[in-house]
Phi, psi and omega in degrees: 000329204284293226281329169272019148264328158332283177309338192294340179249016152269020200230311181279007166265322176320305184311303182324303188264031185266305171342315190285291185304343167270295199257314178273337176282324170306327167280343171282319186268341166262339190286012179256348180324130180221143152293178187209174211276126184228174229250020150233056177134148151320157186221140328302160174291155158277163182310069196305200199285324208265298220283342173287334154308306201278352166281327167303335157284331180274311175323293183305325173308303182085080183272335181242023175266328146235061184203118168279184151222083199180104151287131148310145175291134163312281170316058145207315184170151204270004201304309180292359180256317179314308180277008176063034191262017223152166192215333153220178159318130161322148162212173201282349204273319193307325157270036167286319167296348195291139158290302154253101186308131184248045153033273198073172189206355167206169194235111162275328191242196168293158154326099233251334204321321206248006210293358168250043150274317182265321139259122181246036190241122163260344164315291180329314190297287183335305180308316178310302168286350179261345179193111184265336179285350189264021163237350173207137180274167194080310210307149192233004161337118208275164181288134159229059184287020167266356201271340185253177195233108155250144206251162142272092180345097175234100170114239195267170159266151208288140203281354196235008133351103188297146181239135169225178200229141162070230171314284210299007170281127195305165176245177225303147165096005193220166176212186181237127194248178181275141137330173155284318182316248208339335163267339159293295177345272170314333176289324189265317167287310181304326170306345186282059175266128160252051180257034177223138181252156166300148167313155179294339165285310156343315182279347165288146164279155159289000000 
């Protein structure tokens, strides 16, 4: 009995501390983050309506299953400043606005933190999600053309048809327009901007 109360209180002490270490220690040193203030405005900006739909469409996608959001610290490496994939490090303020942080833990594809820094054409982002190998060769990104429509051109054509080139071009008389998901999406990837800085204190991690 002796011995099987033992395990019962390593098993419930493990937990106890996995718990602390996960949630409380994470809530002392980050749960006091408030934003703060910048000359156009609170920092980070929040989010509007469309791009907050659309992290829930890059979620249910599983988008950050190969795309991080996360620059890396300079004392791990300069790489991710080096590809421009960024202009500084991530800190923790930078998700403050997140329902959820989409982290990541591997990069199969780049770094999505900064991508509507690097793209500001939503077309492009559109071309991209609908055939990703005609806008990057190679690319092994899955297509994500259910996310589109395609229609039959009745009158002028839709100011938001999408332009593809060659196979993946729609044929004559018809075009491919986004879902509302793939347009919140892009709404939500163009918000990813870290083009702002924090006050110096802000840049130590707590």
């Amino acid at each position: 009995m002796n011995q099987l109360r033992s395990l019962f209180l390593m098993i419930a002490s493990f937990f106890f501390l996995s718990w602390f270490g996960i949630v409380i220690y994470s809530y002392i040193h980050l749960g006091h983050l408030r934003s703060v203030a910048g000359t156009d405005g609170l920092l980070p900006p929040e989010y509007n309506g469309s791009a907050v739909r659309g992290a829930h469409v890059y979620a249910v996608n599983g988008c950050m299953t190969c795309h991080t959001q996360q620059i890396r610290q300079l004392d791990v490496t300069h790489a991710d400043i080096d590809r421009k994939w960024g202009e500084r490090p991530s800190v923790p303020l930078d998700y403050l606005r997140d329902r959820t942080a989409f982290l990541g833990n591997i990069r199969i594809g780049p770094d999505l933190s900064n991508i509507g820094m690097r793209l500001t054409d939503p077309m492009k982002l559109y071309q991209h999600l609908y055939e990703p190998a005609q806008m990057v060769e190679g690319s092994i990104m899955p297509s994500y053309r259910y996310l589109f429509h395609l229609q039959k051109i009745q009158g002028e054509p839709s100011a938001y048809a999408i332009v593809l080139v060659g196979p993946h071009a729609p044929q004559l008389g018809y075009e491919i327009v986004p879902t509302r998901d793939v347009q919140d999406l892009v709404a939500y990837l163009l918000s990813l901007k870290h083009n702002y800085t924090f006050p110096e204190e802000s840049h130590t991690a707590p």
